[in-house]
C-alpha positions in Angstrom: 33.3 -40.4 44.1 33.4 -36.4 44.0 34.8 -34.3 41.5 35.4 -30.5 41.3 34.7 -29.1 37.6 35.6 -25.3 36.3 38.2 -22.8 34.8 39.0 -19.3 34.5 39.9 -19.3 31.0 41.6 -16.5 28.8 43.8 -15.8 25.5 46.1 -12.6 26.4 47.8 -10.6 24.2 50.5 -8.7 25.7 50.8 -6.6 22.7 46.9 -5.5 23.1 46.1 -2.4 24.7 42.8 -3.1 26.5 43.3 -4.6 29.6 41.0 -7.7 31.1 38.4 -7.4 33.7 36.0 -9.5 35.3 33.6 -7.3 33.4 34.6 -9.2 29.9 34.7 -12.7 31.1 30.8 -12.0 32.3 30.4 -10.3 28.6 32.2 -12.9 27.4 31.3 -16.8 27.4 29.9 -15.5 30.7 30.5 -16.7 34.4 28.7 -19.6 35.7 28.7 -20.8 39.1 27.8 -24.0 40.9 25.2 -25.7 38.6 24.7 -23.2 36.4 28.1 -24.7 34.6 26.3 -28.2 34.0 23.1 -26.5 33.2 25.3 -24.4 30.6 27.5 -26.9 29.1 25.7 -30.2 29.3 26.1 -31.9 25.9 28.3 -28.7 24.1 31.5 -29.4 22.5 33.7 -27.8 25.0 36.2 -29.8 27.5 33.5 -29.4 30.5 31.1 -30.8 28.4 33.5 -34.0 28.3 33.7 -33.6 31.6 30.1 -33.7 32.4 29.8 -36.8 30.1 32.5 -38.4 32.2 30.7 -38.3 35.0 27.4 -40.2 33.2 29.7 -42.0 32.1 31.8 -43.4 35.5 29.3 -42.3 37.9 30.8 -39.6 40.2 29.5 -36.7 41.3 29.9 -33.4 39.9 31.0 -30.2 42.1 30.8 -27.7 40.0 32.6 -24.1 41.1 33.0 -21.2 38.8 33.6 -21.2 35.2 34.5 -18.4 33.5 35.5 -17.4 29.9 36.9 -13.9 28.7 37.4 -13.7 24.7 41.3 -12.8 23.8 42.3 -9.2 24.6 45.0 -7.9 26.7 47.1 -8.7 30.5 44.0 -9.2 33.3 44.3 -6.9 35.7 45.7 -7.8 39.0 42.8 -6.9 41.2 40.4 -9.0 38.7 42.4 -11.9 38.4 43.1 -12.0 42.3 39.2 -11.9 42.8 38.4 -14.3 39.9 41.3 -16.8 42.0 40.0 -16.4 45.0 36.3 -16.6 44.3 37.5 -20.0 42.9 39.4 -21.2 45.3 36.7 -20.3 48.2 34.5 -22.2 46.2 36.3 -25.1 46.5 36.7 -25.2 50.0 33.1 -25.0 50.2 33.0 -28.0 48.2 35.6 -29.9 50.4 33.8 -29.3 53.0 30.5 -30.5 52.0 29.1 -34.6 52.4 31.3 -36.1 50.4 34.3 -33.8 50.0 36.6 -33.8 47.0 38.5 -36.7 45.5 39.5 -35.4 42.4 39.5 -32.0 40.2 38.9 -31.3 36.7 40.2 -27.9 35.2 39.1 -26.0 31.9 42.0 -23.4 31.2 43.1 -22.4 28.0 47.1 -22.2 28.5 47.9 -18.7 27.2 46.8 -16.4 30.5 48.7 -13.9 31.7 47.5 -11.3 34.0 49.8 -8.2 35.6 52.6 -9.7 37.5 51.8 -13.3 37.2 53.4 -14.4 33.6 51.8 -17.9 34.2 48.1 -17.0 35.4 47.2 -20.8 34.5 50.3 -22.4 36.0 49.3 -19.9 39.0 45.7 -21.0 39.7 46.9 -25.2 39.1 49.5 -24.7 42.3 46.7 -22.5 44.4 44.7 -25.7 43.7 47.2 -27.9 44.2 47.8 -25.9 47.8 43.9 -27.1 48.6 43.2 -30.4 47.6 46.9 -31.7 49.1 49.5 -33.8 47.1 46.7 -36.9 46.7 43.9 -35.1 45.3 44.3 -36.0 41.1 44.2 -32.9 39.4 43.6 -33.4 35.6 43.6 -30.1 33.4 42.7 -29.6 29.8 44.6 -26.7 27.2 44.1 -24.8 24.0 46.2 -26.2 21.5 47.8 -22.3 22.1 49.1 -23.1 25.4 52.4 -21.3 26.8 53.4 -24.3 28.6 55.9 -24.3 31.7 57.4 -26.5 34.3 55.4 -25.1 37.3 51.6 -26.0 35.7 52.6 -29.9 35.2 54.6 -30.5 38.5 51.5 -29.3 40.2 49.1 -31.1 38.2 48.8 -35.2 37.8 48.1 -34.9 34.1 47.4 -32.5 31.5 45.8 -32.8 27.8 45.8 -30.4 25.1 43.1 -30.4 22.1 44.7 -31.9 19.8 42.7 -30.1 16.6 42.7 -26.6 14.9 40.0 -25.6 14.6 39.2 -27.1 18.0 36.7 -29.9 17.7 37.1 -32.2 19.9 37.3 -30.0 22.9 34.4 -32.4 24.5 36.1 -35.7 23.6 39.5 -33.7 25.4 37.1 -33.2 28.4 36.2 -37.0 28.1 39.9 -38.1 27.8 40.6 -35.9 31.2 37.8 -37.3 32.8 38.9 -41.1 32.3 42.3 -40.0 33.6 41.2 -38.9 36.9 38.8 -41.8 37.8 41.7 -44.1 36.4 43.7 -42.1 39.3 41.1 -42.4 41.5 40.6 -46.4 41.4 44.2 -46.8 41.4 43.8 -48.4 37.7 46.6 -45.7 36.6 49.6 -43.8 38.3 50.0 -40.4 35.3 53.0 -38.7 35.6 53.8 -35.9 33.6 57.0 -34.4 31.7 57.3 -31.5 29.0 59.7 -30.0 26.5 59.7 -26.9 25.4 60.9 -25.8 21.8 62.4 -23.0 20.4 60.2 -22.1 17.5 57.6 -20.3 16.3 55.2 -22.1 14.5 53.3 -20.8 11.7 49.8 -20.5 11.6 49.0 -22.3 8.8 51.3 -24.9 9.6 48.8 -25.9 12.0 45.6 -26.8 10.4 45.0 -30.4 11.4 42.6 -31.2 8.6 45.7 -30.8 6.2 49.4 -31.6 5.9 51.6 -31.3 7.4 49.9 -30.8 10.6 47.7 -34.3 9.8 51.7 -36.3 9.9 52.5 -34.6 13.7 49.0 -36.0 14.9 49.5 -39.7 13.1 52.9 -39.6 14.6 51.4 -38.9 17.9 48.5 -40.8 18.4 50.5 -43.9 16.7 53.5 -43.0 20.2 50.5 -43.3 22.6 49.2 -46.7 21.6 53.0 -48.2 23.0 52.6 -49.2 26.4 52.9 -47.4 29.4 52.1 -44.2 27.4 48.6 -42.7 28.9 48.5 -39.5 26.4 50.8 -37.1 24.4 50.2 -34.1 23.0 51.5 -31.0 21.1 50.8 -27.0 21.8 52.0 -24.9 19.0 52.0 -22.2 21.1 50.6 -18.7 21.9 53.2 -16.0 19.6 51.8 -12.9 21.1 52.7 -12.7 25.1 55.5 -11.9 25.1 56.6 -14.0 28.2 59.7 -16.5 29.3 57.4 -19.4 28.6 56.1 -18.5 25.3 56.6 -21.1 22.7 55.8 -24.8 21.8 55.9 -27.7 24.1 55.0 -31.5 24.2 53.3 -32.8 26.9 53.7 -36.9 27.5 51.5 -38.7 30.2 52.7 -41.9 31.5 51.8 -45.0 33.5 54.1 -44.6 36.8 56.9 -44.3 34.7 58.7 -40.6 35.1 61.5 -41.6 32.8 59.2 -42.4 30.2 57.2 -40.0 29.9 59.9 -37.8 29.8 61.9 -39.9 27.1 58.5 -39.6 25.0 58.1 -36.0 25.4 61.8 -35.5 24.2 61.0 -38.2 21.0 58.6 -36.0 20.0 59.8 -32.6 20.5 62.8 -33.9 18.8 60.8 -34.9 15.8 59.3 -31.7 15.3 63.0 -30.1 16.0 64.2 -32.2 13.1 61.3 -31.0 10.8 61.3 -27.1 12.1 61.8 -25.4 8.5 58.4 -27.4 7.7 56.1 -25.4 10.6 57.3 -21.8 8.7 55.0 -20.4 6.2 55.4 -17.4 4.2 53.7 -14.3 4.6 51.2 -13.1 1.5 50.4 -9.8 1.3 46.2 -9.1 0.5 46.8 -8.2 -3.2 48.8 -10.9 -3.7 46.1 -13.1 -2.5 43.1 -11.4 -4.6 45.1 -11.8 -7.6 46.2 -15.7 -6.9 42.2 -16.4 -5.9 41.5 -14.8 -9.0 43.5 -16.6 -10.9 42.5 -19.8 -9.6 38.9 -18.8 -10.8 37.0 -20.2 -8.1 34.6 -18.1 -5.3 34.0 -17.4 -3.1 37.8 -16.2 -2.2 38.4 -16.4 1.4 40.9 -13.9 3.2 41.6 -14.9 6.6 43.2 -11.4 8.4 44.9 -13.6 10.7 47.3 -9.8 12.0 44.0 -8.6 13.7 42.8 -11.9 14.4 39.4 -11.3 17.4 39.9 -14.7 18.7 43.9 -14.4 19.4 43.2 -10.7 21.5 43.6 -8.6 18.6 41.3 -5.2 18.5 39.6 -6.4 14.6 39.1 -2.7 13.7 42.4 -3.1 11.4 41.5 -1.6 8.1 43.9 -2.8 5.3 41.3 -4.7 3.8 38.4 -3.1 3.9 40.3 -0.1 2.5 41.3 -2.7 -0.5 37.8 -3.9 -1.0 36.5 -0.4 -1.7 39.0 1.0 -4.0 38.7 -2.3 -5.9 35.2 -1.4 -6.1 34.8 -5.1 -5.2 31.4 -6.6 -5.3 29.6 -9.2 -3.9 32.2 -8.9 -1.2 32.1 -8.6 2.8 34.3 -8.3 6.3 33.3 -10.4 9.4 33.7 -8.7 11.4 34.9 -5.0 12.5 34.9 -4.4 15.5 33.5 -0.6 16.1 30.7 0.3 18.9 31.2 3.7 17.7 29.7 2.9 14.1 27.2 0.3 15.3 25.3 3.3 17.6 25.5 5.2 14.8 23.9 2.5 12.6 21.1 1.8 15.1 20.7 5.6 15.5 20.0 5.7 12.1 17.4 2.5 11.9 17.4 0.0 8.7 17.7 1.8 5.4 19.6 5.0 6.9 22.6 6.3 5.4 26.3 7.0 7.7 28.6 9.2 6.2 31.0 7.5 9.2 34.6 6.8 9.8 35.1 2.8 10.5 37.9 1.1 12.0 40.9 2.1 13.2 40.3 3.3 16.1 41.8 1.5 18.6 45.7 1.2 17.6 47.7 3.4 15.0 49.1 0.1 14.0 45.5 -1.0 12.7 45.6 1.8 10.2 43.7 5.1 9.5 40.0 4.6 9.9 38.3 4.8 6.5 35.4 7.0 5.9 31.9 5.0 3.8 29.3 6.3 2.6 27.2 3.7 3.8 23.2 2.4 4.1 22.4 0.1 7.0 21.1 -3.4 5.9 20.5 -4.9 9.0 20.7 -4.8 12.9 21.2 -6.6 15.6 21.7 -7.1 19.2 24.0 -10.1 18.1 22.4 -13.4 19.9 22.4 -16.3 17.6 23.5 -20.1 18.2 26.9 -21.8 17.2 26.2 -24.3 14.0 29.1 -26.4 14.8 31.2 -28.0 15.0 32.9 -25.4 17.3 31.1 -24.6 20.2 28.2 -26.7 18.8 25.0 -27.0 21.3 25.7 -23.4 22.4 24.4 -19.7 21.9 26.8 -16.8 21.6 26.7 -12.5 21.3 28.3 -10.4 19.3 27.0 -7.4 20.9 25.1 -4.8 19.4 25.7 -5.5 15.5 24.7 -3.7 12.2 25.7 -4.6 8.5 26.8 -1.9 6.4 26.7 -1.9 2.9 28.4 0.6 -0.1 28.2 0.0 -3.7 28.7 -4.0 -3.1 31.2 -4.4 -0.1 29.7 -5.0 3.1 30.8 -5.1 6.7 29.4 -6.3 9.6 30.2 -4.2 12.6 30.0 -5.2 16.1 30.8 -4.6 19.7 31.9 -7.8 21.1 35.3 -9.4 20.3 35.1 -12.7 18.9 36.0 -14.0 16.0 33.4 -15.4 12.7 33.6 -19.2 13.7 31.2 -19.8 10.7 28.4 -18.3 8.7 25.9 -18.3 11.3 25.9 -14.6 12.7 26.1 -13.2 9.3 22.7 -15.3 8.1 21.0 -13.9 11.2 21.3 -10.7 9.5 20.3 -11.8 6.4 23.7 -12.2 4.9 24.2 -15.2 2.9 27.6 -16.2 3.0 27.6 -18.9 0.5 26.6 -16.9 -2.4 29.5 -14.2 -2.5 32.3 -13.9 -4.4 34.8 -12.6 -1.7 34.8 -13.1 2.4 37.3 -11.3 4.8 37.4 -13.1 7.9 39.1 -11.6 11.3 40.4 -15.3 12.0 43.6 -17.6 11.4 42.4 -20.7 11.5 39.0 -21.1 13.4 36.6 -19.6 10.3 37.8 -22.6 8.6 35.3 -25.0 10.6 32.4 -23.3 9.2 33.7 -21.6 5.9 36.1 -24.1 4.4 33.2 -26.8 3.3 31.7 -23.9 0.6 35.3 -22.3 0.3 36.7 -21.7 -3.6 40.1 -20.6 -2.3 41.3 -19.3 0.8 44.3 -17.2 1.7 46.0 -16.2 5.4 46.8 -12.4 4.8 49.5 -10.1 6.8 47.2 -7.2 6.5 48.7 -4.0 8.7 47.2 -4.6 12.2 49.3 -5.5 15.9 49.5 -9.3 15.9 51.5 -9.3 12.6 52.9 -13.0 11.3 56.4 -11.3 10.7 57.7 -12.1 14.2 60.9 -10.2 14.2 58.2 -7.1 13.8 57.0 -7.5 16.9 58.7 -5.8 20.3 59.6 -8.5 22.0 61.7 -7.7 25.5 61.2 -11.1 27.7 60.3 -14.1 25.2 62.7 -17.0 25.0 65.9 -16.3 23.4 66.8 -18.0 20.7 64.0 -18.9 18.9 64.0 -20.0 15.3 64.0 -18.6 12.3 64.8 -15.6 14.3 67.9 -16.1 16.2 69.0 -20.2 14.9 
C-alpha cells in the first residue's frame, strides 16, 4: 500500500495588498520536496506529521511530493500558483508511475486559498488531483479550522477533516485521523462519503477559543454526534472573514459510512444547532483604552492585548500602529509589541549595531489604514537574524524565522521589529533576544487567538482589541463586493 503525502497551503487576504509568490512559500514554512517533507515533519504537530505517523502506524508507504507553506498575505499570483499546481501534479504522476503506483492520497491544505482567478485555489488543486488518481483512488484532505468551504472540494475528495482546535493543536492527531480514513478506504473496512452546509454568519473571533465556552459546548456536541453509528467524522470551520469570495463563511463537514443521506442529515443537525445559537458566536468589539483600563482594573499583569485587526497570521501587514502609538503616550512601562513588522527599521537597527540609537519612523508603512507611522527615539537592545525553535504546543518539534529582527526599546516600551510575517505563537522568539515575556506588565500581541497557546498559561488578563488596521472585527467596515449575501448580523 502506497500513499501520496503534500499540500500547497496558504491564508489569503483579499483585502491585503501584497500579492503571493512562490518566493514567500520558500521564505515561508519553506518548500520541501520528495523526502525532504518526512525528513522535515517527522514527529512535528502538523497534519503531515499525523500522516507520517499513519503510515508507522498501518504500514504503507509514503510518496511524498511537494509541500509548501506561504504565511497569510494577499491573492497568489496566477503564474505562481499555476507553477506551484503543476509542479505538484507532475510530481504525482511520477509517483504513479513508479513500482508500486498510488493507492491513496493524503492532502495538507489550509482551506482559505485564493489565488487570481481561481476563488477556490484548494477546491482547485483537490479536482486536478482528483483528474489523476481516477474516481477509485481515496483522496483524504485535512483544513484549518478557517476553511472557506464549497461544494466542489468535497465532491472531489472521499473525506475531509478540519482541526477541530484554536489554537490548532492537534494538527498531528488531524493528520492521524486522515490517515486511518484512507487505509480504512483502502481495505474496504469503510465507504466515507461526504456532505457540507454552509452558514450564513460571521463568527467572532473570540467566540472560537476551544479551551473556553462557548466554543468547548460546539466540540462536546460534536464529538458526542460522531460516536452514533455510521458517522465516521464531523467537523466545524468557522470560517475565513477576510476573502471576500462566494464561499466565504462557516460550514460543517459530516463523514459517513456508505450512507449519503446521513451524512448529509448530520451535517444539517449541526449546522442547524449552531443556526439556532448564532447571537452566541458575536462578540463585541473593545476598543485598546478600554482594554488598559478594564486590565487595570482587574489588577492583575501581565495585561495581554491581542491586535487581532492586523493579525500576521490571518494575512494582515502588522505594521498597524494604534497601539504602539498608545503605549508611548502612556509612557507605559515594562511594556512590549510582538511583533511590527518593518524591514525598513530592522536595517536601520542592525546598521546601527547593539546599543545604537534610531531617531526612525516605525510602522505604518504599508497601508494608510494601518495608521501614520510613529517616529521613536529609540536604542537597540538586541538583534537577530530571527531562527529559533517552536516551544509548543503549536508547531512543536519544529524551527521557524522571523527574518532579520531587532528589539527596540524607549523609555520602557519595547518593540520587536521584524521582516517575516508570522505571527508571536508564544514567548519563544522574544527570549531569544533576551526578552523575558513573563516578567512584564503589558504584552501587545499581533494575533487573535494563536498567542494564546504560549501566552495564556502566565496571562493576568487578556483583551482582543479593534485597533485601526485592514482586517478590522467590524464586518460591515469592510468592502465587501462578492461574499455571500445575507449574512448575519449584517443583513438577518
Amino acid at each position: 500500500m502506497r500513499i501520496a503525502i503534500g499540500g500547497i497551503s496558504h491564508e489569503t487576504s483579499t483585502f491585503a495588498k501584497t500579492r503571493t509568490t512562490v518566493a514567500d512559500f520558500e521564505d515561508g514554512f519553506g518548500l520541501y520536496r520528495g523526502e525532504e517533507i518526512i525528513e522535515r515533519f517527522r514527529g512535528a504537530n502538523i497534519c503531515t506529521g499525523g500522516f507520517i505517523d499513519g503510515a508507522a502506524k498501518h504500514g504503507f508507504e509514503l510518496a511524498p511530493l511537494l509541500w509548501g507553506f506561504a504565511y497569510p498575505s494577499g491573492l497568489i499570483n496566477a503564474a505562481d500558483y499555476a507553477a506551484l499546481k503543476g509542479e505538484f501534479l507532475d510530481r504525482l504522476r511520477q509517483a504513479q508511475g513508479q513500482p508500486g503506483g498510488v493507492d491513496g492520497v493524503l492532502l495538507d491544505l489550509h482551506g482559505a486559498m485564493v489565488a487570481e482567478g481561481v476563488d477556490d485555489a484548494d477546491g482547485d488543486l483537490i479536482a486536478a488531483v482528483r483528474e489523476v488518481v481516477g474516481p477509485k483512488c481515496p483522496i483524504v484532505v485535512t483544513f484549518d479550522l478557517h476553511g472557506n468551504h464549497s461544494e466542489r472540494r468535497i465532491a472531489a475528495a472521499d473525506a475531509c477533516v478540519n482541526f477541530d482546535t484554536y489554537p490548532h493543536v492537534d494538527m498531528a492527531e488531524r493528520g492521524r485521523e486522515a490517515a486511518d480514513l484512507n487505509v480504512g478506504t483502502l481495505r474496504g473496512s469503510i465507504r466515507p462519503v461526504t456532505a457540507l452546509r454552509r452558514i450564513p454568519l460571521f463568527w467572532g473571533v473570540e467566540r472560537q477559543i476551544t479551551a473556553h465556552p462557548p466554543m468547548d459546548e460546539v466540540l462536546e456536541f460534536v464529538h458526542a454526534i460522531e460516536q452514533r453509528p455510521g458517522v465516521l467524522s464531523v467537523s466545524v470551520a468557522t470560517g475565513f472573514p477576510w476573502a471576500d469570495i462566494p464561499n466565504m463563511g462557516p460550514s460543517v463537514i459530516a463523514v459517513a459510512d456508505g450512507n449519503r443521506a446521513l451524512a448529509s442529515s448530520i451535517a444539517g443537525e449541526v449546522a442547524d444547532w449552531i443556526w439556532e445559537r448564532r447571537e452566541t458566536w458575536r462578540h463585541g468589539i473593545q476598543s485598546v483604552s478600554d482594554a488598559l483600563r478594564d486590565g487595570e482594573a482587574a489588577g492583575k499583569h501581565p495585561i495581554i492585548l491581542a491586535d487581532h485587526a492586523d493579525n500576521t497570521g490571518g494575512g494582515a501587514p502588522g505594521d498597524s500602529t494604534e497601539i504602539l502609538q498608545t503605549f508611548l503616550d502612556r509612557k507605559l512601562r515594562d511594556a512590549v509589541i510582538l511583533y511590527i513588522v518593518d524591514s525598513e527599521v530592522v536595517e536601520q537597527a542592525h546598521a546601527a549595531g547593539i546599543g545604537g540609537r534610531l531617531n526612525t519612523l516605525v510602522g505604518g508603512k504599508s497601508d494608510p489604514v494601518q495608521g501614520p507611522p510613529v517616529r521613536m527615539q529609540a536604542v537597540v537592545r538586541a538583534l537577530s537574524n530571527g531562527d529559533f525553535t517552536y516551544d509548543g504546543p503549536m508547531y512543536a518539534g519544529l524551527t521557524g524565522n522571523m527574518g532579520r529582527s531587532a528589539w527596540l526599546e524607549q523609555d520602557g516600551v519595547h518593540v520587536v521589529v521584524v521582516t517575516a510575517h508570522e505571527q508571536p505563537l508564544g514567548p519563544a522568539f522574544a527570549r531569544t533576544l533576551g526578552i523575558h515575556c513573563e516578567s512584564l506588565k503589558y504584552i501587545a500581541v499581533k494575533s487573535a487567538v494563536h498567542f494564546r497557546s504560549g501566552f495564556e498559561r502566565f496571562a493576568g488578563n487578556i483583551f482582543n482589541v479593534d485597533a485601526r488596521a485592514i482586517h478590522t472585527h467590524d464586518f460591515a467596515a469592510l468592502p465587501y463586493r462578492r461574499r455571500p449575501e445575507p449574512m448575519y448580523p449584517l443583513e438577518m
